[in-house]
C-alpha positions as CSV (number, residue, x, y, z in Angstrom):
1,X,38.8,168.0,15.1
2,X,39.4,165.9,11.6
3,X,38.6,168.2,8.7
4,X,35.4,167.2,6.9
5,X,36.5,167.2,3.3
6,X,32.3,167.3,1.7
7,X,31.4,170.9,3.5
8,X,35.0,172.2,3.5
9,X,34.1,174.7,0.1
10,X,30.6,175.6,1.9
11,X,31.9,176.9,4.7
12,X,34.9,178.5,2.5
13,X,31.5,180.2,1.3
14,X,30.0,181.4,4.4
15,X,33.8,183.3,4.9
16,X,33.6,185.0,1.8
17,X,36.1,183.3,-0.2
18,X,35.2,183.3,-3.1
19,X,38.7,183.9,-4.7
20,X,40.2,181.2,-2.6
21,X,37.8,178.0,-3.3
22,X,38.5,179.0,-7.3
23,X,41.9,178.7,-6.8
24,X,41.2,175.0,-4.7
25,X,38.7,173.7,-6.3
26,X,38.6,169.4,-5.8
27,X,38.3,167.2,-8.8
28,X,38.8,164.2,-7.7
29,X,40.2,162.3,-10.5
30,X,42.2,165.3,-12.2
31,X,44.4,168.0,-11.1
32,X,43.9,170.7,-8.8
33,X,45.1,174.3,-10.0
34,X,46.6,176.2,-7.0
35,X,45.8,179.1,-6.8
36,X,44.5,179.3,-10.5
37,X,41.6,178.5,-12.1
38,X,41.1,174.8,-13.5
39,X,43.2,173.9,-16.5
40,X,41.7,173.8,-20.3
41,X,40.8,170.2,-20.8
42,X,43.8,169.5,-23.2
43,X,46.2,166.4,-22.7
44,X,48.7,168.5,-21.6
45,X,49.2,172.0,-19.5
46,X,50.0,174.9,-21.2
47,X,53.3,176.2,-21.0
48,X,54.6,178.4,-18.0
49,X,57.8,180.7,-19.6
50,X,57.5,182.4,-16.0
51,X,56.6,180.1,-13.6
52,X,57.5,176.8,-11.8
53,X,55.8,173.8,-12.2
54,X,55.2,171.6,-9.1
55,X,53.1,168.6,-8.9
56,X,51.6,168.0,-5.4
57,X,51.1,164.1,-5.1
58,X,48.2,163.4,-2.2
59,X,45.0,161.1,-1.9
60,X,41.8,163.2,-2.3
61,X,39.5,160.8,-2.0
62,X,39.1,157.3,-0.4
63,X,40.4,156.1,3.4
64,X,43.2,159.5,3.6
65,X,41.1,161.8,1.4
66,X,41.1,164.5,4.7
67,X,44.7,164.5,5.5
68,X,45.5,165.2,1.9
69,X,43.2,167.5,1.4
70,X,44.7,169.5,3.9
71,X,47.8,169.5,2.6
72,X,46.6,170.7,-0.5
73,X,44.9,173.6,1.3
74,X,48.2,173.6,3.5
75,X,50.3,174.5,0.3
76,X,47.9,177.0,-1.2
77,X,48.1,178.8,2.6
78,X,51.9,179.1,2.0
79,X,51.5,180.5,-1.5
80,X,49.3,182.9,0.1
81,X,50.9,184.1,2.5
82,X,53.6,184.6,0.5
83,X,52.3,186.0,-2.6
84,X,54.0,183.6,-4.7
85,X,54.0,184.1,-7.8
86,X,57.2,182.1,-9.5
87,X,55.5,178.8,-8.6
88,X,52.6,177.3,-10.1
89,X,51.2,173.7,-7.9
90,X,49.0,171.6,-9.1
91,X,47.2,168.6,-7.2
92,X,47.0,164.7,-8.3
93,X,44.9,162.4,-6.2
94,X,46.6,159.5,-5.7
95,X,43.9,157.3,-4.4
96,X,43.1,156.0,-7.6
97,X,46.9,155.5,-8.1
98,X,50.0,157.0,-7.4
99,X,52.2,155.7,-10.6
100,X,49.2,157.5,-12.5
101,X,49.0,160.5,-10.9
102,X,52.7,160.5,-11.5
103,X,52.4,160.0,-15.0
104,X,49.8,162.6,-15.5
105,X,52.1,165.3,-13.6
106,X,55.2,164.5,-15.3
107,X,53.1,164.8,-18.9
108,X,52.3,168.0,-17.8
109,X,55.3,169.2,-17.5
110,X,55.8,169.6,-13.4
111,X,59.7,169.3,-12.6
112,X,59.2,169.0,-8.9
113,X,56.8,166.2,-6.9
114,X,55.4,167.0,-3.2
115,X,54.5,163.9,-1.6
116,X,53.3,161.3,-2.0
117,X,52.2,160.8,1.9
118,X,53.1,156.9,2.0
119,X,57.0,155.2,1.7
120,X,55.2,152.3,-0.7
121,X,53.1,155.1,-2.8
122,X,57.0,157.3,-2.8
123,X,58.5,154.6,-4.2
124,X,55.6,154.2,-6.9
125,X,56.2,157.8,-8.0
126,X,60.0,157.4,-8.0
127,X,59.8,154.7,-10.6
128,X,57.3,156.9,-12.9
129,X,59.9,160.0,-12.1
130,X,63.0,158.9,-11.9
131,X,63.8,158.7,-16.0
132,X,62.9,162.0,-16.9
133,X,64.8,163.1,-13.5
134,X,62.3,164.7,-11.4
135,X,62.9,164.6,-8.1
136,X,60.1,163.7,-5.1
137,X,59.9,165.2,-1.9
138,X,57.2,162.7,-0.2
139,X,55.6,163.3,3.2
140,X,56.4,159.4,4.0
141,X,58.3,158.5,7.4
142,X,60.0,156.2,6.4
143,X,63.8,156.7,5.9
144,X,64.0,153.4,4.2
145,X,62.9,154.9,0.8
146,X,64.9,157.5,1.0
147,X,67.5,158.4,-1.9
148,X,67.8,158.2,-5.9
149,X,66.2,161.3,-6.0
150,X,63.3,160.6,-3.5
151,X,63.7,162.9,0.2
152,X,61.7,162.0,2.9
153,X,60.4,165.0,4.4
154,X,58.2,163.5,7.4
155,X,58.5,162.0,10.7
156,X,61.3,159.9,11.2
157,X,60.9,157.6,14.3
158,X,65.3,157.3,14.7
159,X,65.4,161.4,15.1
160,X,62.8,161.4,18.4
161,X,64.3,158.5,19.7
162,X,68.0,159.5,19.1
163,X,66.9,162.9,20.7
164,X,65.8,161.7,23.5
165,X,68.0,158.9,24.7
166,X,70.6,161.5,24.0
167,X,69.1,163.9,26.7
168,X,68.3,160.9,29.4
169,X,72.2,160.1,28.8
170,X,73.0,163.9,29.9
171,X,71.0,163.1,32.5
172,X,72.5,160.6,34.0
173,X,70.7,157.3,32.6
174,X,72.8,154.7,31.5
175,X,70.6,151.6,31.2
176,X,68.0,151.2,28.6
177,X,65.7,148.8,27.5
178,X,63.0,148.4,24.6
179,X,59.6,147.4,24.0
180,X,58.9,147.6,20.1
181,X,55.7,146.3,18.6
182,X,56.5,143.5,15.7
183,X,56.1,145.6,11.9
184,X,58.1,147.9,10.1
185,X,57.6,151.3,12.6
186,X,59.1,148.8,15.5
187,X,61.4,147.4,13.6
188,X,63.1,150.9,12.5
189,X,62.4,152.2,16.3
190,X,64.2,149.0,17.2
191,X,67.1,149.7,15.1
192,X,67.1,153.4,16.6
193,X,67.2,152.4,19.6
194,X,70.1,150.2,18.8
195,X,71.8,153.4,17.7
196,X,70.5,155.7,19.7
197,X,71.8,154.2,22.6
198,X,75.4,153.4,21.5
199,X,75.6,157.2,20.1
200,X,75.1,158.2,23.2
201,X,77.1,156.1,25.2
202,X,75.3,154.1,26.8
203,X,74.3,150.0,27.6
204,X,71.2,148.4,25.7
205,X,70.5,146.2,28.8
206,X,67.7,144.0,26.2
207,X,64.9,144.8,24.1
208,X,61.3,142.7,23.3
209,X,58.3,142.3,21.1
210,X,55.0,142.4,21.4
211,X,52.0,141.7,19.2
212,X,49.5,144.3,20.4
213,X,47.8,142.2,22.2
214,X,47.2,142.3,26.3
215,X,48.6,138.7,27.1
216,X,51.9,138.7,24.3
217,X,52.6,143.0,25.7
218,X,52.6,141.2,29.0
219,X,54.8,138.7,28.4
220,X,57.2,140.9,26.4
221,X,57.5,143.3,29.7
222,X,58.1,140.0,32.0
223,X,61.0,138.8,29.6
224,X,62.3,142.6,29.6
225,X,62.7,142.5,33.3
226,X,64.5,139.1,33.3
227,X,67.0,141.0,31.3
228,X,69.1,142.6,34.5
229,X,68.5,146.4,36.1
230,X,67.6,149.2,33.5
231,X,66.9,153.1,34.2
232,X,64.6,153.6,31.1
233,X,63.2,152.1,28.7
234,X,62.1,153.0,25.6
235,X,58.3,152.1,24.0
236,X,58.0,152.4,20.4
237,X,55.1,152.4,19.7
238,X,51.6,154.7,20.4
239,X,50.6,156.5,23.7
240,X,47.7,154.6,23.9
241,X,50.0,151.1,24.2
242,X,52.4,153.2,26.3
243,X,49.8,153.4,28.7
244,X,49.2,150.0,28.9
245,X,52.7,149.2,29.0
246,X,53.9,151.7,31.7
247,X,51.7,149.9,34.6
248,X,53.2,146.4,34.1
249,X,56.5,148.1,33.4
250,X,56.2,150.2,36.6
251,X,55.6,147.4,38.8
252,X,58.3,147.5,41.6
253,X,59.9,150.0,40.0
254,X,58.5,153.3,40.5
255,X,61.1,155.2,39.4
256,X,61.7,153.8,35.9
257,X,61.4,156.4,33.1
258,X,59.5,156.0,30.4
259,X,60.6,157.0,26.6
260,X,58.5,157.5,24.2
261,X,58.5,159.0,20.6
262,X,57.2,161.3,18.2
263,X,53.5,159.4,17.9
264,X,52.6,160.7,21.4
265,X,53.0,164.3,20.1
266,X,49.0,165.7,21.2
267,X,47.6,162.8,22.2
268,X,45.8,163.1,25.7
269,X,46.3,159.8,27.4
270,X,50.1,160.5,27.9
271,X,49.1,163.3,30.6
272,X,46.0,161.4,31.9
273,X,47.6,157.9,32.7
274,X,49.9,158.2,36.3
275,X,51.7,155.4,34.7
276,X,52.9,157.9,32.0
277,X,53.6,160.3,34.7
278,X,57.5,161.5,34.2
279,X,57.4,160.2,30.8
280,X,59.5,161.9,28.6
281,X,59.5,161.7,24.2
282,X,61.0,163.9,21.8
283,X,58.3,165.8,19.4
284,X,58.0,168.5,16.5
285,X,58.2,171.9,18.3
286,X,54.3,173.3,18.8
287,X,55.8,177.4,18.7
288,X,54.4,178.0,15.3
289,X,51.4,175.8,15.2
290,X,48.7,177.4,17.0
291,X,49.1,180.6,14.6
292,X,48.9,178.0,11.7
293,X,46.0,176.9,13.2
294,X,44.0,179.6,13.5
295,X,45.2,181.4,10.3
296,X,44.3,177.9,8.9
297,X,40.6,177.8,10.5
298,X,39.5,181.4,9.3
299,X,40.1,180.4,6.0
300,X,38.6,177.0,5.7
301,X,36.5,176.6,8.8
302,X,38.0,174.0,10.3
303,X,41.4,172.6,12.5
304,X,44.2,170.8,10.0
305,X,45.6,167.8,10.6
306,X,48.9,168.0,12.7
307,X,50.5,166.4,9.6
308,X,49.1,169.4,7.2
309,X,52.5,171.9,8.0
310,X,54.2,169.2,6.0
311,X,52.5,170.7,2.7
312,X,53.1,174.1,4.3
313,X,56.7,173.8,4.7
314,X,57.5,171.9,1.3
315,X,56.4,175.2,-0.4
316,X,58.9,177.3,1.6
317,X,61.2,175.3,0.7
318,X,60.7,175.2,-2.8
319,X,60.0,179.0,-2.8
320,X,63.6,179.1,-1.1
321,X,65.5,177.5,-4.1
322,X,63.0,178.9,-6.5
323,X,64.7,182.2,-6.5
324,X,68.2,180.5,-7.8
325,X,66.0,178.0,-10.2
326,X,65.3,179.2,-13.8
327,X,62.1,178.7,-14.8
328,X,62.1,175.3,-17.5
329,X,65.2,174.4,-16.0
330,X,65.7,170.8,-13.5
331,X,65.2,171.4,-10.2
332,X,68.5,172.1,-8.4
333,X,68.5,169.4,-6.5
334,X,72.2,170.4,-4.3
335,X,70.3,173.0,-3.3
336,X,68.2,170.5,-0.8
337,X,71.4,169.8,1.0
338,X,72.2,173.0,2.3
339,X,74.1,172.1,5.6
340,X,72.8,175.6,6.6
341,X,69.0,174.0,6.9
342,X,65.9,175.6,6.3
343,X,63.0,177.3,8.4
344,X,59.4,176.4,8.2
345,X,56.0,175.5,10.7
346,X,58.0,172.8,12.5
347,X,61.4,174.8,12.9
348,X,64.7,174.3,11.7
349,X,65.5,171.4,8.9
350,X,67.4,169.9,6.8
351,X,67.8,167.1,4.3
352,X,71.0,165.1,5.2
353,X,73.5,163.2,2.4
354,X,71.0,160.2,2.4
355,X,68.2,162.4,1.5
356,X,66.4,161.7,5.1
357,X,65.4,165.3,7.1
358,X,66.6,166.3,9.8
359,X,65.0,168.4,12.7
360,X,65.6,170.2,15.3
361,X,62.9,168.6,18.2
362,X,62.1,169.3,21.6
363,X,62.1,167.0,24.7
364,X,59.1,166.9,26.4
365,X,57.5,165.5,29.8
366,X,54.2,164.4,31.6
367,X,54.1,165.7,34.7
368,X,50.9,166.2,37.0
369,X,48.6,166.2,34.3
370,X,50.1,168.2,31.7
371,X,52.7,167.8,29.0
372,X,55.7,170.5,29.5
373,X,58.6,171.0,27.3
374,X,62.1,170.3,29.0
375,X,64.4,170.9,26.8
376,X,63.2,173.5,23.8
377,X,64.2,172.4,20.0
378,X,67.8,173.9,18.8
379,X,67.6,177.0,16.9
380,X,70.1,175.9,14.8
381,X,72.6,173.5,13.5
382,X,76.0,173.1,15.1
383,X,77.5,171.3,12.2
């Protein structure tokens, strides 16, 4: 159920929490103090001798208003349950702007950035950031805006597919192929795939494009076959094209398995289409997630976005270094590249030389209905 941002504080009411919608309260165009009360309107934030500054970057209004909205209630959760007190967040909507909200964070004197949710809107920040050297840990996907200071904390489509080609190899598969829709995910998932596949040892027998449309999918599969004998083949794209995919792809050859990728993580069609059935993707591990969720509910009436642990688990983190970072003083950025990793919702991560994350994810697989994980995410890293 998507959170409903207008009756999120009423029914923060009706539970009694009084405490917690003064430490949340939304303005819009202006920052957020979590968990304090609102700032004095001044041009800048009074001083913190004893406490961390962080700036969390997220739309609260407009098209993505409810997704960042909870991951501002995501990181005020985390301070919570932590009973932090040597951090101090405060959040910027970037709908009207994210160079702005930027600005306004960095004149009030925040020396870390959470977010911003987009790779454009990350690099936006960066540039308003970078001179005054205060690094940005955005929710963005997309490894390609990645470094100079700016980590990419969410999603990346190389690490499911690289995870799960790599598990099909130890099966036994040695021939893959690729459908990728034309755009910037397919063309990263393309160039994972690429990878993925060599890695791993195996022979990229082709790989084709598609529009998103029924007739140009269908003539993408039909030049895939022409390509030569395949064991798998690998769809980047959503579950719901999967599923039309799978039927054409299937066709004489029952047996072919389907990859998929870190988009079909919850989504119902991958256990309800027999196409899909066998299917296997590499996802995020759920372990932790239904206690987030319900923790989550009883304090703001309502199920977070999937995407919300993101916010969660940037505060760990920060709470992690925090205890070696001197108030006032730059954030430590070496700190993020701790081969050792770090814990959070989603399990086990990291931030590699390049400043891209890297997690520890499960294989998964539709089978009779249901979606079952195979192969459970590592505990922790080997290298």
């Amino acid at each position: 159920m998507a959170p409903a941002n207008r009756t999120l504080w009423r029914k923060s009411v009706a539970l009694g929490a009084t405490a917690l919608i003064s430490a949340c309260t939304v303005v819009p165009k202006g920052p957020v103090e979590t968990p304090n009360t609102p700032p004095p309107p001044s041009a800048q934030l009074p001083t913190d001798e004893g406490r961390h500054r962080i700036a969390l970057l997220v739309p609260l209004s407009g098209p993505g208003g409810a997704v960042g909205q909870a991951m501002a209630n995501a990181t005020t959760m985390a301070l919570l349950d932590t009973n932090a007190t040597r951090i101090r967040i405060t959040t910027y909507d970037t709908a009207p702007g994210p160079a702005a909200a930027a600005a306004k964070a960095l004149a009030d004197g925040n020396r870390l950035i959470l977010g911003p949710m987009l790779g454009d809107d990350a690099l936006a920040v960066a540039k308003v950031a970078r001179p005054g050297h205060v690094p940005v840990i955005s929710y963005t996907g997309d490894a390609g805006v990645a470094g100079n200071e700016v980590y990419v904390m969410g999603a990346v489509p190389a690490q499911s597919i690289a995870r799960e080609v790599k598990y099909a190899r130890a099966q036994g598969l040695t021939r893959f192929a690729a459908l990728m829709p034309l755009g910037n995910y397919g063309e990263r998932a393309g160039n994972a795939t690429i990878a993925a596949v060599r890695a791993a040892g195996g022979t990229l027998v082709g790989m084709e494009s598609y529009d998103r449309t029924k007739g140009s999918l269908t003539a993408a599969v039909r030049r895939l076959k022409g390509r030569g004998a395949f064991d798998a083949v690998v769809i980047g794209d959503t579950a719901a094209m999967a599923a039309q995919a799978a039927p054409l792809l299937k066709i004489a050859a029952p047996n072919l398995r389907i990859l998929g990728n870190e988009l079909w993580a919850g989504e119902a069609v991958v256990a309800r289409t027999p196409a899909l059935n066998g299917a296997w993707f590499a996802a995020l591990s759920d372990q932790r997630f239904g206690r987030f969720t319900e923790s989550y509910k009883a304090r703001f009436g309502q199920s977070p976005y999937r995407a919300a642990t993101l916010g969660y688990d940037s505060v760990l983190l920060t709470l992690r270094i925090a205890r070696e970072w001197a108030p006032g003083a730059p954030f430590p950025t070496g700190r993020l590249v701790d081969r050792g990793g770090f814990l959070g919702l989603d399990g086990i991560f990291r931030f590699n030389a390049n400043q891209v994350i890297e997690r520890a994810l499960e294989v998964r697989e539709a089978r009779g209905g249901a979606v079952n994980v195979l192969s459970p995410a590592p505990v922790r890293f080997e290298d």
